[in-house]
C-alpha positions as semicolon CSV with decimal commas, in nm:
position;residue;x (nm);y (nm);z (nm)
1;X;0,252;-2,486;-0,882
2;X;0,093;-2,576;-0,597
3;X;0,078;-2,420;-0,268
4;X;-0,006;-2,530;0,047
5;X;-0,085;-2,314;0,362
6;X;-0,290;-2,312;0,638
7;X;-0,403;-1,920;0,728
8;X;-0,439;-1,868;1,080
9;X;-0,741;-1,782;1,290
10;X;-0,704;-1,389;1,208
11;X;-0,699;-1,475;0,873
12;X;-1,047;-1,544;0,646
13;X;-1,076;-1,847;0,531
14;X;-1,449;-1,874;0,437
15;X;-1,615;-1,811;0,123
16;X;-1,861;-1,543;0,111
17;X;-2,165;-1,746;0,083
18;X;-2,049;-1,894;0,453
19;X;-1,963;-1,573;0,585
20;X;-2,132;-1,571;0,939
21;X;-2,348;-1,269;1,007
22;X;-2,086;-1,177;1,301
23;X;-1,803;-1,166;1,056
24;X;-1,997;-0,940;0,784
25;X;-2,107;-0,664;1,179
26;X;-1,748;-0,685;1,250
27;X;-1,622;-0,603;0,941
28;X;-1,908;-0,331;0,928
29;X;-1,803;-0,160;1,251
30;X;-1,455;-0,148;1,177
31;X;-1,498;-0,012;0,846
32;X;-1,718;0,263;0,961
33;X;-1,447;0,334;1,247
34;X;-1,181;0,343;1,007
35;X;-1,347;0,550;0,779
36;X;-1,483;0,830;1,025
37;X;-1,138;0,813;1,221
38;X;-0,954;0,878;0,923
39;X;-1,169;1,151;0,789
40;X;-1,184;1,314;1,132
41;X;-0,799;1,367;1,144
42;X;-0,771;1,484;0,821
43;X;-0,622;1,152;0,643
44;X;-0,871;1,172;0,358
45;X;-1,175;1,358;0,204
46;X;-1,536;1,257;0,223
47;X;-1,453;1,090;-0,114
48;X;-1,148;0,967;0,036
49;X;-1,331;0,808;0,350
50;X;-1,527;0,643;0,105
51;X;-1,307;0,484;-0,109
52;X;-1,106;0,347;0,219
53;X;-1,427;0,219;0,351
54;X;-1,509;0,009;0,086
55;X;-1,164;-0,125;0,062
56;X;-1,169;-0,210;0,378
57;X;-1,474;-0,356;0,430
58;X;-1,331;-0,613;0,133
59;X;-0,974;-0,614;0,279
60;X;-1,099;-0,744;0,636
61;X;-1,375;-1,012;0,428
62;X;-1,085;-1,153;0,202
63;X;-0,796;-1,171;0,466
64;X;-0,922;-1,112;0,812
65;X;-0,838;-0,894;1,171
66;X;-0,468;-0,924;1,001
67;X;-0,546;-0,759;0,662
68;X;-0,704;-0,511;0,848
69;X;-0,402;-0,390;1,097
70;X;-0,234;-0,396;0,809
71;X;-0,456;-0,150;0,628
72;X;-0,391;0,048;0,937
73;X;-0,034;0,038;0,928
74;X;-0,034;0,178;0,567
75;X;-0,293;0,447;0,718
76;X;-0,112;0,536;0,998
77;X;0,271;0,543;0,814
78;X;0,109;0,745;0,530
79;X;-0,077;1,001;0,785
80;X;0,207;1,050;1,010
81;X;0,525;1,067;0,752
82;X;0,283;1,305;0,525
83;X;0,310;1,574;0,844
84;X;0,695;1,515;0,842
85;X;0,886;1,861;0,724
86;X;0,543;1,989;0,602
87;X;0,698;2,322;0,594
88;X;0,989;2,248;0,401
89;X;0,743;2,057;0,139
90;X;0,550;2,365;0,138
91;X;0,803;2,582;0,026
92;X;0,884;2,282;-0,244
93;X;0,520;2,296;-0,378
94;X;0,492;1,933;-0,296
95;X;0,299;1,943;0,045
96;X;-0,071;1,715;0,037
97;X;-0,341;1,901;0,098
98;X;-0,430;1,961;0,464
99;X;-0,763;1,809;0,419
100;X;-0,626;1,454;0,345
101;X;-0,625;1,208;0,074
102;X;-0,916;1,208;-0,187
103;X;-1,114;0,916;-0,339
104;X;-0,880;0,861;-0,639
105;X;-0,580;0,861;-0,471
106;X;-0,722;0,633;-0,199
107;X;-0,797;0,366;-0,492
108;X;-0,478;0,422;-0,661
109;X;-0,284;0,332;-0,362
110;X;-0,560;0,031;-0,229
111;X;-0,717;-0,076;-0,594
112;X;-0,504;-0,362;-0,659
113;X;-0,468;-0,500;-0,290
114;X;-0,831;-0,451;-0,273
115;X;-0,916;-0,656;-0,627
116;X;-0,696;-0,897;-0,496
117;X;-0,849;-0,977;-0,122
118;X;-1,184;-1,007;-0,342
119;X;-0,997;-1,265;-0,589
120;X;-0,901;-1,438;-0,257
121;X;-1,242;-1,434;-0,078
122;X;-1,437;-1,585;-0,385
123;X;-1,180;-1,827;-0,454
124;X;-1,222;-1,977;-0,120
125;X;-0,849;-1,772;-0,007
126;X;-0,598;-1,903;-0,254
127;X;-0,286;-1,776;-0,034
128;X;-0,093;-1,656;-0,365
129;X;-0,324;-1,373;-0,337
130;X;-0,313;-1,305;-0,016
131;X;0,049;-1,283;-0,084
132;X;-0,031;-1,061;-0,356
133;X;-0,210;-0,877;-0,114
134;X;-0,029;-0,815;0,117
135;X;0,272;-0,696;-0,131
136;X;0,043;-0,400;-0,261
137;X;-0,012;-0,299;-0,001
138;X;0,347;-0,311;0,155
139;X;0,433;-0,141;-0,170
140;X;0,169;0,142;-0,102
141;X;0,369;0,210;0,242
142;X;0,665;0,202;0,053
143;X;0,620;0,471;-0,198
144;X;0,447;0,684;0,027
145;X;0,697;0,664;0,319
146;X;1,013;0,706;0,062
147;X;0,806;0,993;-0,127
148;X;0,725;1,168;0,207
149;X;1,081;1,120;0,392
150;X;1,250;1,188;0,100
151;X;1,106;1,525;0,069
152;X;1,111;1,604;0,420
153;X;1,501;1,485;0,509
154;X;1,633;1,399;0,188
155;X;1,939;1,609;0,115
156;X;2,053;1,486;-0,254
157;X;1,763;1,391;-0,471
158;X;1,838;1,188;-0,810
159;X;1,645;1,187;-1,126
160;X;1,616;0,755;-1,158
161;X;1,653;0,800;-1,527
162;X;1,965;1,012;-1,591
163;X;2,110;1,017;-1,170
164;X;2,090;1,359;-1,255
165;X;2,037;1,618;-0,960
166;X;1,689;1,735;-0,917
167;X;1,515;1,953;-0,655
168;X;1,352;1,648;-0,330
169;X;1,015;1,620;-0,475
170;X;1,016;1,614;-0,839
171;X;0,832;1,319;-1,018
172;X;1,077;1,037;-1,023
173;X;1,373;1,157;-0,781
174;X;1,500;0,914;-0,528
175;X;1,722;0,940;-0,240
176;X;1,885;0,724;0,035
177;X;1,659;0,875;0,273
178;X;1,374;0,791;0,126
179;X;1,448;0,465;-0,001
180;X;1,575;0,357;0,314
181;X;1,225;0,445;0,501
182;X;1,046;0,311;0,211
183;X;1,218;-0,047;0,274
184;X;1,156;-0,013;0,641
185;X;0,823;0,099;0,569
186;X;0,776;-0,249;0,318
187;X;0,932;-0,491;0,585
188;X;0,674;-0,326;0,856
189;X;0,387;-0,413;0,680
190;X;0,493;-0,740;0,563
191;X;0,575;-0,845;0,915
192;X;0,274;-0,765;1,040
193;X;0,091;-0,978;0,781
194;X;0,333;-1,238;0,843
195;X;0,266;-1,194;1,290
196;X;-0,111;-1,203;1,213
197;X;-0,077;-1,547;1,046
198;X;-0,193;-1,366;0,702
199;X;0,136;-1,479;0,533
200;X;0,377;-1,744;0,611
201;X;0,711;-1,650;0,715
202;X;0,880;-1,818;0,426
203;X;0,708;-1,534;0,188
204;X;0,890;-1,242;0,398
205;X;1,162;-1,192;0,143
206;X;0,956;-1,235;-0,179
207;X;0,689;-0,981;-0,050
208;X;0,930;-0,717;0,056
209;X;1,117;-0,766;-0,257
210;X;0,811;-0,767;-0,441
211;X;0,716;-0,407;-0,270
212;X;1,029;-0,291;-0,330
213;X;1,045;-0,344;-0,710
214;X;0,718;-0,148;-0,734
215;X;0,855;0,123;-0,599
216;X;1,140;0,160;-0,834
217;X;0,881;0,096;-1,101
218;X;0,674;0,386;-0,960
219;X;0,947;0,636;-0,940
220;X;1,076;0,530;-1,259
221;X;0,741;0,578;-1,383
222;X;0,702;0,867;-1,280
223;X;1,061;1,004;-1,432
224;X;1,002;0,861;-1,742
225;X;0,568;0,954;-1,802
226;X;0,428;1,183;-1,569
227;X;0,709;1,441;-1,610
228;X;0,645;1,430;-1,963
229;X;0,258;1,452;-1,863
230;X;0,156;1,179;-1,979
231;X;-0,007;0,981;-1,740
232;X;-0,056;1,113;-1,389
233;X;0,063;1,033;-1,022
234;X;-0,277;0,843;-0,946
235;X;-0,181;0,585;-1,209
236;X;0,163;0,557;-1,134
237;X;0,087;0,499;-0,786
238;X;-0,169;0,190;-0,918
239;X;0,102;0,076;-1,165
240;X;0,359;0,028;-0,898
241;X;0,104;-0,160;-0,663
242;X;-0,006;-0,405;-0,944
243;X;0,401;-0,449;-1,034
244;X;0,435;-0,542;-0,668
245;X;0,121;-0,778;-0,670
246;X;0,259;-0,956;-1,012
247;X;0,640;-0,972;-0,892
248;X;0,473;-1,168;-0,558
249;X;0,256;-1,399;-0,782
250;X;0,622;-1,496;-1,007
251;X;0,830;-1,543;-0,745
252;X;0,591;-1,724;-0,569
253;X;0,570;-1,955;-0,860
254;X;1,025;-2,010;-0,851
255;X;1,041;-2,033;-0,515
């Protein structure tokens, strides 16, 4: 298949042997901004701080000013919905640390977006992986914001699995709370690729969709294996990004 688009200005469209000294200062500055302003309100550890600094620094070199605001987005939605009912989700044992977000959990949530902008700025920014892109990390904001909401508002949580009652919280419980904000949280993200000129507006539905479906995965994921111990949440949380990133690559391909 074949597909034709023409990014925008905020998008990157240059390899990275043309990459302009500006562009490689910009994205410099606004990594190191990002990565101090998120360690300084407690969004993420030192390791943390790292690992979003390097992802960013190849986020804003493979898709531009608009891969970057999205980056924020998912910064901001995670920071602010992680501080919602943080004393309920104390007293469920569930609560993040107060320090923030470390290095592996960071890279579990940005790997595959990250791997992606890369496959995009070597290969001269193939748009199917922008799209890809773009649906990690939507799907990153989507299992955060449903995890966090859920926990914090969520009055009936379900086991995906069985639909068996389970305490808000437990590895793979859902609820309309959640998955509610996690959609709205998906659709966010995705239009503000889409109003940077990062995606076209054509590939709203497929990369919602796409984020959406990895966040089932995740929580079924997490139901099925990490209850049972066998993998942990930093994996599931990768697995469901690269589901998202693969269901955006296939549908791109029907469409």
């Amino acid at each position: 298949m074949t597909v034709v688009f023409d990014p925008s200005p905020f998008s990157s469209s240059i390899g990275l042997g043309a990459a302009s000294r500006a562009d490689w200062a910009i994205a410099g500055l606004l990594t190191v901004a990002f990565a101090v302003l998120a360690h300084r309100i407690r969004g993420v550890t030192t390791s943390g701080a790292i690992a979003g600094a390097i992802s960013c620094f190849v986020l804003y070199q493979g898709g531009g000013l608009s891969a970057f605001v999205a980056l924020i987005t998912v910064f901001a939605l995670a920071w602010l919905t992680t501080r919602l009912g943080y004393q309920r989700k104390q007293m469920l044992g569930t609560a993040e640390r107060r320090d923030g977000r470390k290095g592996s959990q960071v890279l579990a949530n940005l790997g595959v977006a990250t791997a992606c902008a890369a496959i995009s700025l070597f290969g001269h920014s193939r748009p199917v992986f922008l799209l890809a892109m773009a649906a990690a990390l939507s799907e990153a904001a989507a299992d955060t914001t449903s995890s966090e909401v859920g926990q914090a508002f969520g009055k009936t949580a379900r086991l995906v699995t069985t639909w068996s009652p389970v305490t808000p919280g437990t590895d793979g419980a859902v609820s309309l709370a959640g998955t509610i904000a996690g959609a709205i949280a998906a659709g966010l993200v995705t239009f503000v690729c889409i109003l940077g000129g990062l995606l076209p507006r054509r590939w709203l539905p497929i990369c919602v969709l796409s984020a959406i479906l990895g966040m089932f995965l995740d929580s079924f994921l997490g139901a099925w294996l990490e209850r049972r111990r066998l993998i942990n949440n930093d994996l599931v949380n990768f697995l469901g990004t690269l589901m998202a990133a693969l269901a955006a690559f296939w549908l791109a391909s029907i469409a």
